[in-house]
C-alpha positions in Angstrom: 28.1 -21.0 0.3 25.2 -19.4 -1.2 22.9 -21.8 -0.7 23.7 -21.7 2.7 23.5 -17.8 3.2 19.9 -18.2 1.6 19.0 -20.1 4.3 20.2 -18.7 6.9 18.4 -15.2 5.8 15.3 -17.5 5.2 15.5 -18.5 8.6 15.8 -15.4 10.3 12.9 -13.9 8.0 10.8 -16.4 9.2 12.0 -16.1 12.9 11.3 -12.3 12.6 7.5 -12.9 11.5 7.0 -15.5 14.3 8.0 -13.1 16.7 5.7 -10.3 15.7 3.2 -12.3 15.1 3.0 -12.7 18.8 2.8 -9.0 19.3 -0.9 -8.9 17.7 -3.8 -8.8 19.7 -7.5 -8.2 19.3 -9.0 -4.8 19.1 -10.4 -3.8 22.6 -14.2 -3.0 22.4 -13.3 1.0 23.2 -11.3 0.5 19.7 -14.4 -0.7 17.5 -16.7 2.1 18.4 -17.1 3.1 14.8 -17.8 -0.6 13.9 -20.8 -1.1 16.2 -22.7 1.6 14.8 -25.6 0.2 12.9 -24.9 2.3 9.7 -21.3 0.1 9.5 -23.4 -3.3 8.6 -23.4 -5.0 5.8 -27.2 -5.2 5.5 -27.8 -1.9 7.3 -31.5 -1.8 5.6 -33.4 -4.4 7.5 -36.1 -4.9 5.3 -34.0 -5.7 3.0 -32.4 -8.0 5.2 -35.3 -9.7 5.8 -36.4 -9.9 2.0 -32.9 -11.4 1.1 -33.3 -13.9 3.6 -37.0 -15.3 2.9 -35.8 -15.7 -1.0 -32.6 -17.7 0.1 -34.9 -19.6 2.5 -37.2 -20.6 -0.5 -34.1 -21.2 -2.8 -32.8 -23.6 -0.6 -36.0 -25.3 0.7 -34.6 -28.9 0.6 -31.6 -27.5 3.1 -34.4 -26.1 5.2 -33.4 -22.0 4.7 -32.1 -20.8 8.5 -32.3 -22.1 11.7 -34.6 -24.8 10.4 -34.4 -28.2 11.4 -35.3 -30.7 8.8 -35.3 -30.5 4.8 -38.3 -28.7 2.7 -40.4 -31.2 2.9 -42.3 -29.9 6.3 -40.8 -33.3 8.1 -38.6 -32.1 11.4 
C-alpha cells in the first residue's frame, strides 16, 4: 500500500513540474534592458578582451585560435 501511495505522489510531483514547465517563457527584450548595457559583460574592458584573446590564439596555435581555418601551421 505504501509503495503504491509513493507512486502515486511521485507521479503527480512530476505531472505538476511538467505542467509549469510549460508556463516559462523567454524574457522579452523590454525585460533585459539592464543586461544590454555594456557595463553587464563579462569582458567589459575591451583591451583586455582583445589581449586575452591573442594569448589563447597563440596557446592553441595547432587548433588555429578563432575563426581560423586551418591548424598553426599557416596551411588553410
Amino acid at each position: 500500500m505504501m509503495r503504491v501511495a509513493r507512486c502515486l505522489a511521485a507521479l503527480i510531483a512530476m505531472g505538476s513540474l511538467t505542467a509549469c514547465a510549460g508556463l516559462i517563457n523567454p524574457p522579452q527584450p523590454w525585460e533585459k534592458s539592464l543586461l544590454a548595457k555594456p557595463e553587464m559583460t563579462m569582458d567589459s574592458d575591451g583591451l583586455e578582451a582583445q589581449f586575452t584573446q591573442h594569448i589563447l590564439g597563440s596557446k592553441e596555435g595547432s587548433s588555429g585560435g578563432y575563426g581560423v581555418g586551418g591548424g598553426g601551421c599557416g596551411c588553410n
